[in-house]
PABAZA-621903 format. One record per residue (C-alpha): residue number from 1; residue in one letter; x, y, z. Coordinates in steps of 0.05 Angstrom, whole numbers, plus 5000, padded with zeros to 4 digits. Layout:
REM residues N
[NUM, 'a', [X, Y, Z]]
...
REM end
This chain:
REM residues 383
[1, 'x', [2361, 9167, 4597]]
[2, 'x', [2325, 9233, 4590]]
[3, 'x', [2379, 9258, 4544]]
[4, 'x', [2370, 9189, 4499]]
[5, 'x', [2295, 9187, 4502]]
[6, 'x', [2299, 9264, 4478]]
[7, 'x', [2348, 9251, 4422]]
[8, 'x', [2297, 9192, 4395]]
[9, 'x', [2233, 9233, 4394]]
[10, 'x', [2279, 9287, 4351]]
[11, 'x', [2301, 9235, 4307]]
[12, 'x', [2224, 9207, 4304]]
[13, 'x', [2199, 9281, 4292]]
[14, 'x', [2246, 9289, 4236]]
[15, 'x', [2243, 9218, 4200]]
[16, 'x', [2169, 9200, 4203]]
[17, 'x', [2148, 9276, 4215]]
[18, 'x', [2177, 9336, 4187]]
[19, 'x', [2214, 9303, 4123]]
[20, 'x', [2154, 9298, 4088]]
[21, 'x', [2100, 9345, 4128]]
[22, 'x', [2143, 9412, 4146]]
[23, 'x', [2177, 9454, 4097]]
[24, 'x', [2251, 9450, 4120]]
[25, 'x', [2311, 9443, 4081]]
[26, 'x', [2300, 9362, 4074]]
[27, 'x', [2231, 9366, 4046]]
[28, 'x', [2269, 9405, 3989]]
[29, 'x', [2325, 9364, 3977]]
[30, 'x', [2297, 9309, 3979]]
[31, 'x', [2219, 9312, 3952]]
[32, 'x', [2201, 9235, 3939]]
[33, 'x', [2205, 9215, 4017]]
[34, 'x', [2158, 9169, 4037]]
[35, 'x', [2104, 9206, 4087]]
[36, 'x', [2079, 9173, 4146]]
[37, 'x', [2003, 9205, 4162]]
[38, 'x', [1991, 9151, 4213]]
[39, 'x', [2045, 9167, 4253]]
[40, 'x', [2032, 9239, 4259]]
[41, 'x', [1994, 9239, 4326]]
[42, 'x', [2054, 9218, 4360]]
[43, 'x', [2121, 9238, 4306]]
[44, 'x', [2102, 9313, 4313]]
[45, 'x', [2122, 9314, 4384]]
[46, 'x', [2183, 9289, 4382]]
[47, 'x', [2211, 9367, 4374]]
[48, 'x', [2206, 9386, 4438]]
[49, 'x', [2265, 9341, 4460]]
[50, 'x', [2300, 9404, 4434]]
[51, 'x', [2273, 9452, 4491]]
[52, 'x', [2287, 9394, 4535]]
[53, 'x', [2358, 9396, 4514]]
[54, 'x', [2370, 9475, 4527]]
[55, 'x', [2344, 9463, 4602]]
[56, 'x', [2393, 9409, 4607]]
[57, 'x', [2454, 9450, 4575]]
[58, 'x', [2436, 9512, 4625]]
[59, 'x', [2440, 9456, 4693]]
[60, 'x', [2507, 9420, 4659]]
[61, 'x', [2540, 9477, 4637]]
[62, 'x', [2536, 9513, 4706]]
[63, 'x', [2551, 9461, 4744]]
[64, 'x', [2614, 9436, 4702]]
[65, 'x', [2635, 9516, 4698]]
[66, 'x', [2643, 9526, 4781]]
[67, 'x', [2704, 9528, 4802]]
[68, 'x', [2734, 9525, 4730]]
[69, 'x', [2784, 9561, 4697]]
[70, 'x', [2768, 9600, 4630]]
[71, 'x', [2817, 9558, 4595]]
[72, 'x', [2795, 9492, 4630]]
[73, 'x', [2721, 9503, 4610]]
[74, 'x', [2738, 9528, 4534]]
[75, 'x', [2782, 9456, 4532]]
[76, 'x', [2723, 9416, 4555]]
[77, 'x', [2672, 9447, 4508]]
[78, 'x', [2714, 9445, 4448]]
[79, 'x', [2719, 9379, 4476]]
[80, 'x', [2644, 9364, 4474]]
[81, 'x', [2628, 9402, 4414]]
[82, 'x', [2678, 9391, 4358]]
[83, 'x', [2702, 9322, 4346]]
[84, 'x', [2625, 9295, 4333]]
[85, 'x', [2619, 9372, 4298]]
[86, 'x', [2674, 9351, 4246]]
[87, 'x', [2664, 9272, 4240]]
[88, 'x', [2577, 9282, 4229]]
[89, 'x', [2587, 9348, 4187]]
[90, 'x', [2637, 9301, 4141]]
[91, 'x', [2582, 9247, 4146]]
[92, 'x', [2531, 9294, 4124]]
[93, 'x', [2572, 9322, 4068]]
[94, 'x', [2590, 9251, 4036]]
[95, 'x', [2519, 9224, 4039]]
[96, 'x', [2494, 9282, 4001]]
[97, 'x', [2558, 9289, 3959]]
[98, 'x', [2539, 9220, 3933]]
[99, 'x', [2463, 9231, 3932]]
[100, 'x', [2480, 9294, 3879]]
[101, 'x', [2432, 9333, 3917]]
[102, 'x', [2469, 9399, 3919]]
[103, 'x', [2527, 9428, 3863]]
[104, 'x', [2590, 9415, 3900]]
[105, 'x', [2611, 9491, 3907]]
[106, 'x', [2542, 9497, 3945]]
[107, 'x', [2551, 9437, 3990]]
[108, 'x', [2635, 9453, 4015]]
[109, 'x', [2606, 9525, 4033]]
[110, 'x', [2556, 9495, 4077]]
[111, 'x', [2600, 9442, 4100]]
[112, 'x', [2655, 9492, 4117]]
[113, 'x', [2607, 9528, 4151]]
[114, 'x', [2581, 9473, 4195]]
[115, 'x', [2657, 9455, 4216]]
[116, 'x', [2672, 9525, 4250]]
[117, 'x', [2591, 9534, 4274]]
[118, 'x', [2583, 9604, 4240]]
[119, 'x', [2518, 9622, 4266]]
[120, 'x', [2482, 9641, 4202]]
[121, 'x', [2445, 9590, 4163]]
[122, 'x', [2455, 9551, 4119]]
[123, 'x', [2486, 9489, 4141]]
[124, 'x', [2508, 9418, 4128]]
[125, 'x', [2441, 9400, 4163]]
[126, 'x', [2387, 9439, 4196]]
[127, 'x', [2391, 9418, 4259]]
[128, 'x', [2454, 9465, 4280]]
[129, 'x', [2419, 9519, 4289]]
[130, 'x', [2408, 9493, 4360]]
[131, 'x', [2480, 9486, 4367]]
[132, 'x', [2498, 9557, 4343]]
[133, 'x', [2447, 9578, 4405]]
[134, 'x', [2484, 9526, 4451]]
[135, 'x', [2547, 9552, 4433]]
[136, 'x', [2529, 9625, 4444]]
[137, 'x', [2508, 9613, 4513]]
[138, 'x', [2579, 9575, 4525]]
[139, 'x', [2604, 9633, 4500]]
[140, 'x', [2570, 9669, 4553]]
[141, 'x', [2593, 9638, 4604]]
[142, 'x', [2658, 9630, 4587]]
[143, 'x', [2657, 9708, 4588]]
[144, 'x', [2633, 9699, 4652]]
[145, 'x', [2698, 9662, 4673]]
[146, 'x', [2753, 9710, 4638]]
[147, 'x', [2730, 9765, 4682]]
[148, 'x', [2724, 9728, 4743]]
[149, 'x', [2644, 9740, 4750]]
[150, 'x', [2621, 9676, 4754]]
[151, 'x', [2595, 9679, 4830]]
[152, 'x', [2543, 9730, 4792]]
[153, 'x', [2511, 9682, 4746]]
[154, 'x', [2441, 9679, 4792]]
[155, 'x', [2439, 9745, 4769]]
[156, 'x', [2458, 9754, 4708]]
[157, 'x', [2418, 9693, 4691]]
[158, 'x', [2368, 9710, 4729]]
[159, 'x', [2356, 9776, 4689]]
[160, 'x', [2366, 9735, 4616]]
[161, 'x', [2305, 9678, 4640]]
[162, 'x', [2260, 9736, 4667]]
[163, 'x', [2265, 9776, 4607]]
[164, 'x', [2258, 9724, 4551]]
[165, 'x', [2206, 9695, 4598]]
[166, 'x', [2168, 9766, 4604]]
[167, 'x', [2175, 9771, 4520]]
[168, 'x', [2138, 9708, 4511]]
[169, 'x', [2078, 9721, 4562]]
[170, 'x', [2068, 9796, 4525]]
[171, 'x', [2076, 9753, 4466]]
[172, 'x', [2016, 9707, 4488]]
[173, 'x', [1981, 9769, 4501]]
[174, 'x', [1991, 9801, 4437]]
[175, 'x', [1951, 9743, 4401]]
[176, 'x', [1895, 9736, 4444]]
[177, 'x', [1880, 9798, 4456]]
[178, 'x', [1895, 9828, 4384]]
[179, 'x', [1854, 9896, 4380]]
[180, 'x', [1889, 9912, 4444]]
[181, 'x', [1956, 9898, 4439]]
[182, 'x', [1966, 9872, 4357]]
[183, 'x', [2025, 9929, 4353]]
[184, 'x', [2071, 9889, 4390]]
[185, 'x', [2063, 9823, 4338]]
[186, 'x', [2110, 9855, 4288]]
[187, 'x', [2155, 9861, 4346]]
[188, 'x', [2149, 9788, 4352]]
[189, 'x', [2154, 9765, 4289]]
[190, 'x', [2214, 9800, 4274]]
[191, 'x', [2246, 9767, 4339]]
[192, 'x', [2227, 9689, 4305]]
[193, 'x', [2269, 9715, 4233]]
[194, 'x', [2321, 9743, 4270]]
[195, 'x', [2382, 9692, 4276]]
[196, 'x', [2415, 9752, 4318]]
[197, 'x', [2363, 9756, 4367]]
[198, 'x', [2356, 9682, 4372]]
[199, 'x', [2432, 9677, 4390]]
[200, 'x', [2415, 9727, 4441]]
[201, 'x', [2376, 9675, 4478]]
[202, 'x', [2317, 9723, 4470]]
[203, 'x', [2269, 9666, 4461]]
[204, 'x', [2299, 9600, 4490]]
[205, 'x', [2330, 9639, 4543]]
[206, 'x', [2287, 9622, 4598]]
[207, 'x', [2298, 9550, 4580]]
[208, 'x', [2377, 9552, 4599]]
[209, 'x', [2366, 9599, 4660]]
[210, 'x', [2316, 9547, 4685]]
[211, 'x', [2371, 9500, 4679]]
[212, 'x', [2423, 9541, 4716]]
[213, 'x', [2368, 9559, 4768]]
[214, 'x', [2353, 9485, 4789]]
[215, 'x', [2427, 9473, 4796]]
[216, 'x', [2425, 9535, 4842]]
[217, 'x', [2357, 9511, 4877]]
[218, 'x', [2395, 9433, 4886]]
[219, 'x', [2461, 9443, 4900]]
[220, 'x', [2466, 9519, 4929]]
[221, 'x', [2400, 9513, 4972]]
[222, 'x', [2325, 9535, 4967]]
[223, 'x', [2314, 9610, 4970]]
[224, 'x', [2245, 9653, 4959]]
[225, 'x', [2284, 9699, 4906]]
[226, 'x', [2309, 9628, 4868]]
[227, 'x', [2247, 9587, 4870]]
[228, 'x', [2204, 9650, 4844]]
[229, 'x', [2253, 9660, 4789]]
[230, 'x', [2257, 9590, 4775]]
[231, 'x', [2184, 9591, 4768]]
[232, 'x', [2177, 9652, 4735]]
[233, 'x', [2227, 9614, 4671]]
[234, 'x', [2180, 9549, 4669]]
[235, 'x', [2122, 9594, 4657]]
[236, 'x', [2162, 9624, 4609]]
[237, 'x', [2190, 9553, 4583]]
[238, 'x', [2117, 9532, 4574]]
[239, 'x', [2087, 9588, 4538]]
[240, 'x', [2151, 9584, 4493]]
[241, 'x', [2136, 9511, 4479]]
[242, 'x', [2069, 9526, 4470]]
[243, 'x', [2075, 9574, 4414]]
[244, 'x', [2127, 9535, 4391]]
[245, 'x', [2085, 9472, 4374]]
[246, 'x', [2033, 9527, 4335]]
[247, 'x', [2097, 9536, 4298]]
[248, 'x', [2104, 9463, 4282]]
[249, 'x', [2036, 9447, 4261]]
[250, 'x', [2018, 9463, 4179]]
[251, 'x', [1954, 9482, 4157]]
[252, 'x', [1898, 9433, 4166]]
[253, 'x', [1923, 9393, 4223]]
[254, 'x', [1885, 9393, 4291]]
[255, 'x', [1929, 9370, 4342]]
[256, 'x', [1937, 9384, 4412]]
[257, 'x', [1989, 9449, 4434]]
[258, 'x', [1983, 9428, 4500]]
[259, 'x', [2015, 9362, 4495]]
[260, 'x', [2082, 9377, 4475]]
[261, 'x', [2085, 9427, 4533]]
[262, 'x', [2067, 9369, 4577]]
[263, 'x', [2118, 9323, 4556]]
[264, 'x', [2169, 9390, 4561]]
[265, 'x', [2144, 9403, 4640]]
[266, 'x', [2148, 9323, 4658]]
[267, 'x', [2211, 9315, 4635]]
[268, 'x', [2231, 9377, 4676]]
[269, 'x', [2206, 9340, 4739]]
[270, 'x', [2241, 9273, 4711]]
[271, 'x', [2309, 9321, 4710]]
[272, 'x', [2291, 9341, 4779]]
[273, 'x', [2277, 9275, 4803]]
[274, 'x', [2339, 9235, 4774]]
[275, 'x', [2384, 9290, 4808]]
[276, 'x', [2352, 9288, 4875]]
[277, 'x', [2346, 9210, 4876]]
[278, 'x', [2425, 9199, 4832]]
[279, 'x', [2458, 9155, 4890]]
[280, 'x', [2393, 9116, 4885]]
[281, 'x', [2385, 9106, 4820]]
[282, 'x', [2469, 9080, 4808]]
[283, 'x', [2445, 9030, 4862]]
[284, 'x', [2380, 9014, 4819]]
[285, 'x', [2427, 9010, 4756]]
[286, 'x', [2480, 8974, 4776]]
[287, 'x', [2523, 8942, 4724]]
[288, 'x', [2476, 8976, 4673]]
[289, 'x', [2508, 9056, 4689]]
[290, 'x', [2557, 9036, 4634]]
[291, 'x', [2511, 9022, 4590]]
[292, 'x', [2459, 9081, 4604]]
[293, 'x', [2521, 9119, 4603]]
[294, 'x', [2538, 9097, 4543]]
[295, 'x', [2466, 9109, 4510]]
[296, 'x', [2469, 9183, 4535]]
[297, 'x', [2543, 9195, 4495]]
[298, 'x', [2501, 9176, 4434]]
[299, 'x', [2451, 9229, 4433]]
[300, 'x', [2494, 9284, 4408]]
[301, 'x', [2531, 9257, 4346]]
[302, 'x', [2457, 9222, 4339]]
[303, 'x', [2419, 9290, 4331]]
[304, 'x', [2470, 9323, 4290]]
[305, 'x', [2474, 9271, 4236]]
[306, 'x', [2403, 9234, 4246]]
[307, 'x', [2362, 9284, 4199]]
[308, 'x', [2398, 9278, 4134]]
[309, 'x', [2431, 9210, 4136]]
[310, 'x', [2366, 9178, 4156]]
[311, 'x', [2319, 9212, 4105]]
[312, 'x', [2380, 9188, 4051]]
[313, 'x', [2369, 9114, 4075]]
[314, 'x', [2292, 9118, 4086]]
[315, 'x', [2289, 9147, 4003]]
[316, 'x', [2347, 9104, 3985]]
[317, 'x', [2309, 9040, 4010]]
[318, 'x', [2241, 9053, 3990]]
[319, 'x', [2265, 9069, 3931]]
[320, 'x', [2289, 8997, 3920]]
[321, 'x', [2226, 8967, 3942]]
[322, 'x', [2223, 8970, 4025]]
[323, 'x', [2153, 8979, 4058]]
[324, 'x', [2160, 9054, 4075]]
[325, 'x', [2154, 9031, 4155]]
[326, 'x', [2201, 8982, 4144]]
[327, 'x', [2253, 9028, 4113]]
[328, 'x', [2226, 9070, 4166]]
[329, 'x', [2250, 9024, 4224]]
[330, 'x', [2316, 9011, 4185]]
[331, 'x', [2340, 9077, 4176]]
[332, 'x', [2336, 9094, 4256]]
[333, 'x', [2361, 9026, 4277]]
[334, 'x', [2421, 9046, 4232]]
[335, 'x', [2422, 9123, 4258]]
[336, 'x', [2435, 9085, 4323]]
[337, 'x', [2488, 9037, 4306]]
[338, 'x', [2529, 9096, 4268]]
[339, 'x', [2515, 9150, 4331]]
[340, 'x', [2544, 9092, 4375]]
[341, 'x', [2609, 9079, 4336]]
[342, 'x', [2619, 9153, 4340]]
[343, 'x', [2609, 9151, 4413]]
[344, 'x', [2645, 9094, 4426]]
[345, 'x', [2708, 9099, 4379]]
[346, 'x', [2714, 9154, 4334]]
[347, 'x', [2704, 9218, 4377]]
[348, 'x', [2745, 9191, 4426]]
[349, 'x', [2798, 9187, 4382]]
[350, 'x', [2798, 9250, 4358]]
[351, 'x', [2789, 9277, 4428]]
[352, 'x', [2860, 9237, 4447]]
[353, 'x', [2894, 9284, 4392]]
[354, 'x', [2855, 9345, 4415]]
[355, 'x', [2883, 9339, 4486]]
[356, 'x', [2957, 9339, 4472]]
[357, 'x', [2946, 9409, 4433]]
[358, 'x', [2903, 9433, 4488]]
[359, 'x', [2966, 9399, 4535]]
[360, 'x', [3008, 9441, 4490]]
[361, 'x', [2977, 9509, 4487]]
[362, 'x', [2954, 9509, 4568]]
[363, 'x', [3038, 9506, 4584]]
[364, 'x', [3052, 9559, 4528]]
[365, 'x', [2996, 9602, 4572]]
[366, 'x', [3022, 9583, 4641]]
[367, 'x', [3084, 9626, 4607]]
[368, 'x', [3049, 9679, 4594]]
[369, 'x', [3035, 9725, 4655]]
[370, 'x', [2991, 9769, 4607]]
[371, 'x', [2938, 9718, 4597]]
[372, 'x', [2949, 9673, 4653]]
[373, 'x', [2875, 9698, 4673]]
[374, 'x', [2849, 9648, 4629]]
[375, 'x', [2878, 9591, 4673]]
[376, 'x', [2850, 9619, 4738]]
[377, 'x', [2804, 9581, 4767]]
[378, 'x', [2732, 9629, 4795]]
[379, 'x', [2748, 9586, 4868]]
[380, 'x', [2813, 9592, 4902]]
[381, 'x', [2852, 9525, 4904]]
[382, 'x', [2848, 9483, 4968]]
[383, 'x', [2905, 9490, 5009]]
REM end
């Protein structure tokens, strides 16, 4: 539900929000959306469902990864990843290959692009830029895996939260105390331009090591060293989300900072809480875990097609004479219906055909004694 409730604010952000009020790649193709001033008290949060979604990734990845194989945990990311990659990227692409918004040479480049996640903008929609820094960090820990280091991811994880967590507290010091310490904001700058350094997990790093730390913290046990560090990331995760939400705001809006934080820290505890109290809460549910279920499988084809195909139907409808909060409404009613027939039938499909060529390839490696590494699981088998 945390993952759902996440993926909505996102889609509200970008909808009644940042089509019209920020300067992204929407606001450009598309200039005549309709704005939405009275929402933007609440719309301008909904952004920090990302940051919610790297603490998530760093607690799912790490527990999904013990005990797994490199190949095993490449097959279930590709998995994950790809078949929503390549049916919303060809979503994307035919919306705005009918909407003429783009010359066509333009448009495959970026659609290309967005099918094999090169990690240098520009895509089929803005929003993979997250997934590039997702991916990245998969990456990392399926290096993790090859060379049999997993056991040493408190560390090594440990090391990447407190350093991007230390970055952002200097940063924080840089600004307010200027005459003191204004030589490091070039520094700083240069690290939110840098696509390298944000794939380095430089700044959202201490987002996914607090996610690997409270797996440690609720399924390895409480230790001084882990709580501290733990800690020491959701100062780090604050401040980040803090400066972040300066970021967000354009000139002559007056809005809190503070409460996107907020919302970031409670639904840290909400994580927290739904993990502590999960046998609980299926009780609570009951026939309904399908469903919530269900509702959580949406979120990810939801935020990677929501920006552009719901902008296209918001235009395309007030265009023809909807109330702007009425086409509003529509357009995320229908984001929803589309991100559940993905969920439900599309990506499973092409996740049936993935499997036998993943069946395939995983008994060509069994053959192969040089790489057999890469089905080695980091936990010996039970006997």
């Amino acid at each position: 539900m945390v993952r759902f409730v996440s993926a909505s604010m996102v889609m509200v952000f970008h909808l009644a929000f940042w089509s019209w009020a920020g300067d992204g790649t929407i606001a450009h193709l598309m200039p005549n959306l309709p704005a939405f001033p009275e929402l933007t008290s609440v719309a301008w949060l909904g952004w920090v469902g990302v940051e919610i979604f790297f603490v998530l990734s760093g607690f799912v990845i790490a527990y999904s990864a013990e005990g797994s194989s490199a190949f095993a945990f490449f097959r279930s990311r590709f998995l994950r990843l790809m078949p929503a990659v390549w049916i919303c990227a060809s979503l994307v692409f035919a919306v705005l290959l009918v909407g003429h918004v783009l010359p066509l040479a333009e448009l495959t480049r970026h659609y290309l692009k967005s099918l094999v996640l090169i990690p240098k903008h520009p895509w089929i929609d803005p929003v993979y830029w997250s997934l590039c820094v997702e991916v990245f960090f998969y990456g990392f820990i399926l290096c993790l895996l090859i060379s049999n280091r997993f056991r040493q991811i408190e560390l090594i994880m440990g090391a990447v939260g407190v350093t991007s967590a230390l970055v952002w507290v200097m940063f924080s010091v840089s600004q307010m105390m200027p005459t003191r310490f204004g030589f490091l904001i070039p520094i700083f700058e240069r690290l939110e331009e840098s696509w390298k350094l944000q794939l380095l997990l430089v700044r959202h790093g201490c987002l996914f090591a607090l996610g690997v730390y409270l797996w440690l913290l609720l399924f390895k046990g409480v230790t001084l060293g882990r709580l501290v560090i733990a800690l020491v990331c959701f100062l780090g995760g604050y401040v980040e989300t803090l400066w972040a939400a300066k970021e967000m705001l354009g000139a002559g809006m007056n809005l809190p900072t503070t409460a996107p934080a907020a919302i970031w820290a409670a639904s840290i505890l909400l994580i927290i809480a739904s993990i502590m109290m999960n046998d609980r809460a299926h009780a609570w549910a009951g026939s309904r875990v399908r469903t919530i279920r269900m509702l959580g499988l949406m979120t990810y084809p939801l935020y990677l097609f929501h920006q552009t195909v719901g902008s296209a139907v918001v235009l395309t409808l007030h265009d023809r004479g909807m109330p702007r909060f009425l086409a509003l409404f529509v357009a995320a009613a229908i984001c929803l219906v589309i991100s559940w027939i993905i969920a439900r039938a599309l990506e499973p499909g092409v996740k049936r055909h993935l499997q036998l060529t993943f069946a395939a390839l995983e008994g060509w490696l069994g053959r192969e004694a040089r790489i057999a590494l890469l089905l080695r699981s980091t936990t010996p088998a039970a006997p």
